[in-house]
C-alpha positions as CSV (number, residue, x, y, z in Angstrom):
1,X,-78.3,180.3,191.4
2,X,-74.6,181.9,190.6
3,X,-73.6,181.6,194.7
4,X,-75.2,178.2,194.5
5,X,-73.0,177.1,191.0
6,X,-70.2,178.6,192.3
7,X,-69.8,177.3,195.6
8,X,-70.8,173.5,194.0
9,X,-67.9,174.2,191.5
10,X,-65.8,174.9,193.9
11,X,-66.5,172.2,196.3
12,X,-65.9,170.1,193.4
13,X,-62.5,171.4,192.1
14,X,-61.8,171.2,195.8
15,X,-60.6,174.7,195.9
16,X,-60.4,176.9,199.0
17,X,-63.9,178.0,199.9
18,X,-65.5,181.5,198.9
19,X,-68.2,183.3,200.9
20,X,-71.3,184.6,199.4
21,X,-70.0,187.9,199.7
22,X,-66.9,187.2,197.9
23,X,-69.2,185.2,194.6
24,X,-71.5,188.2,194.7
25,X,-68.6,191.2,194.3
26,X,-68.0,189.4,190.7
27,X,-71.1,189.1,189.6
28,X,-71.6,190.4,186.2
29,X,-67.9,189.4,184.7
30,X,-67.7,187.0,182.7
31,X,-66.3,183.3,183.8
32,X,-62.9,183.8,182.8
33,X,-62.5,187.4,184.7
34,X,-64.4,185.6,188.0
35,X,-62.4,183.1,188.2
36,X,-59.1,185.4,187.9
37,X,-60.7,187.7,190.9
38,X,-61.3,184.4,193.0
39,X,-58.5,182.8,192.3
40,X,-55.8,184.9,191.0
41,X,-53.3,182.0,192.2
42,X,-54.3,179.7,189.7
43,X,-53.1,179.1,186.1
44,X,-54.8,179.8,183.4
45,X,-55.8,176.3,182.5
46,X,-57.5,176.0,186.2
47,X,-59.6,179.4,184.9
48,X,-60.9,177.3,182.1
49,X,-61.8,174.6,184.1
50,X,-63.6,176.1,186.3
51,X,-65.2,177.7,184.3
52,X,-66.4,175.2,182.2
53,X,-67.3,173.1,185.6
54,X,-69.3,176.1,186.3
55,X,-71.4,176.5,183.5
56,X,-72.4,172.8,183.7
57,X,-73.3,173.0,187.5
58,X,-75.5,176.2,186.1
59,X,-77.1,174.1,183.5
60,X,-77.5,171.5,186.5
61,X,-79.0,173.5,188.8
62,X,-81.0,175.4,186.8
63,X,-83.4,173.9,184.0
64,X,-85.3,176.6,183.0
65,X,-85.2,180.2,182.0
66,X,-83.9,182.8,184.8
67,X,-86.5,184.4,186.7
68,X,-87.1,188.3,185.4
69,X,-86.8,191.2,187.7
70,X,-90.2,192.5,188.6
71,X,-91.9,194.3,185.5
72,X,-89.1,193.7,182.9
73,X,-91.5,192.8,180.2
74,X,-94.0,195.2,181.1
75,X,-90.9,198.3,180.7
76,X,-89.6,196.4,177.6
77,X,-93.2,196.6,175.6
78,X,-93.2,200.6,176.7
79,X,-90.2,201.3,175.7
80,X,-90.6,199.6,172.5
81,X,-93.2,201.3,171.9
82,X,-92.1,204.4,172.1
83,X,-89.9,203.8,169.6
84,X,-86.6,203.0,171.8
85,X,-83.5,200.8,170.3
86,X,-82.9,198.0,173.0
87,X,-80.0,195.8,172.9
88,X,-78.3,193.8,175.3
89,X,-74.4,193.9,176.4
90,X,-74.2,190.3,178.7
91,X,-71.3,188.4,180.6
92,X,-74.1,185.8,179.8
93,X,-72.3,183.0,177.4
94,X,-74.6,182.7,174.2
95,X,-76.5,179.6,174.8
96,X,-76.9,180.6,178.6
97,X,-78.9,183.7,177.0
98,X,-80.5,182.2,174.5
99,X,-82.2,179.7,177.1
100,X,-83.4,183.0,178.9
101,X,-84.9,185.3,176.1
102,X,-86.6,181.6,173.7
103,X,-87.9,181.0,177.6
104,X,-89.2,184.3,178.2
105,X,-90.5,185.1,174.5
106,X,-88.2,188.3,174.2
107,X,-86.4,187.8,171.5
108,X,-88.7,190.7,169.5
109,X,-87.6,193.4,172.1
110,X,-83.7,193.3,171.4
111,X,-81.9,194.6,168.1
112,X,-78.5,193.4,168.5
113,X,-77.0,191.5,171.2
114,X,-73.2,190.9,172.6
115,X,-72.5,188.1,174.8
116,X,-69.3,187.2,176.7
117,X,-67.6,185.2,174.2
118,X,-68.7,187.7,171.0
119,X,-65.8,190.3,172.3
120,X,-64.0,191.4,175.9
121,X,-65.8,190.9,178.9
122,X,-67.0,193.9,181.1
123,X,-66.4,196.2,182.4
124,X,-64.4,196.7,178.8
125,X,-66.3,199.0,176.9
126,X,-65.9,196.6,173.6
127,X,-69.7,195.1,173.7
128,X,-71.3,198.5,174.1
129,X,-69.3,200.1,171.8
130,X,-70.0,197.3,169.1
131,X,-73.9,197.7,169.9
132,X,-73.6,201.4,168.8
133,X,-71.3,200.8,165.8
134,X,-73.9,197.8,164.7
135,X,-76.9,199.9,165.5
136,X,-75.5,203.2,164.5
137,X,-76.3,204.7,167.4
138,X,-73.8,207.5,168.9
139,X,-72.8,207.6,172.3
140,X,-74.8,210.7,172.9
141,X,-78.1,209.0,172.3
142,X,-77.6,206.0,174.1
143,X,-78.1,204.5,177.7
144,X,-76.7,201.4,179.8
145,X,-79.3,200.2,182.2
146,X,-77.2,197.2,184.2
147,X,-77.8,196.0,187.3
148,X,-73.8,195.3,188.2
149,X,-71.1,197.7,189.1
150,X,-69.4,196.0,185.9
151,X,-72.1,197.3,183.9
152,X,-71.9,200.8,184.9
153,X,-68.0,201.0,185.1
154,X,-68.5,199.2,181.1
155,X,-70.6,202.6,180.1
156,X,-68.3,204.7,181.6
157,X,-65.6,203.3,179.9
158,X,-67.8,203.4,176.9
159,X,-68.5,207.3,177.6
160,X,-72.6,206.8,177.6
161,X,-74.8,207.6,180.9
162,X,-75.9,204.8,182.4
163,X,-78.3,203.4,184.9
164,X,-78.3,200.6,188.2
165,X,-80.8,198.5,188.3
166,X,-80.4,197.3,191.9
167,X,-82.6,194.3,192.6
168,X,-80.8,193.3,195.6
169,X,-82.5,193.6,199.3
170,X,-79.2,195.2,201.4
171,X,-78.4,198.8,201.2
172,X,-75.8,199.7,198.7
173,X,-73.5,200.5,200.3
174,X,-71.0,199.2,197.5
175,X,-71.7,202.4,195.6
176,X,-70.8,205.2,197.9
């Protein structure tokens, strides 16, 4: 759906084509940030409106909640039981994540969130480092689980461990 959202906003702005490829390496930044890696020519205004010509093709495109990697709510009901603090650092805008945990029924997993317009985008350390000020939660005791490179360079930046996700079929070779 991003590739698909992307390449429809661009198509509409009439700017110069992106592969799939290129979309995917900025996955997980927030609009703002995306559109400065794609199109660090443009001005500033241009970032804003593509990014808001984004998030309606987004909305038209896609109606419902996002699909969930496989066994998410399974893992979030262990590790709630078990007594774990979840929260959840997004480039997600507010309403964008709201659509996704109302959808899904998950809004009694998560303690705290911070979204992409709440403070800086990834891979700044700013929304995990919020999470554990709200939360009280020291760096020591806590862990990223992200399935980005921007979410894994944010922990590190944060100084907390952290974990990839991958969901994607090709090898990572992105990480070696």
């Amino acid at each position: 759906i991003i590739i698909k959202s992307t390449q429809a906003t661009i198509q509409q702005l009439q700017l110069q084509n992106k592969t799939a490829n290129e979309i995917e390496a900025i996955i997980g930044l927030g609009l703002i940030e995306s559109a400065k890696c794609l199109y660090p020519e443009i001005s500033s205004e241009k970032h804003e409106i593509l990014a808001d010509c984004y998030r309606q093709k987004y909305i038209d495109l896609y109606k419902g909640p996002n699909p969930l990697f496989p066994d998410v709510i399974t893992t979030l009901e262990k590790l709630k039981s078990m007594g774990y603090i979840l929260a959840i650092a997004t480039s997600k805008s507010r309403n964008g994540l709201n659509r996704d945990i109302i959808g899904w029924n998950l809004e009694k997993y998560f303690s705290a969130i911070r979204c992409v317009e709440d403070t800086e985008s990834k891979p700044a350390p700013d929304m995990v480092i919020e999470l554990m000020d709200e939360l009280q939660i020291h760096p020591q005791h806590s862990l990223m689980v992200g399935d980005s490179l921007y979410d894994i360079q944010m922990a590190n930046n944060a100084g907390i461990a952290s974990i990839l996700a991958d969901y994607t079929e090709k090898q990572p070779t992105h990480l070696l």
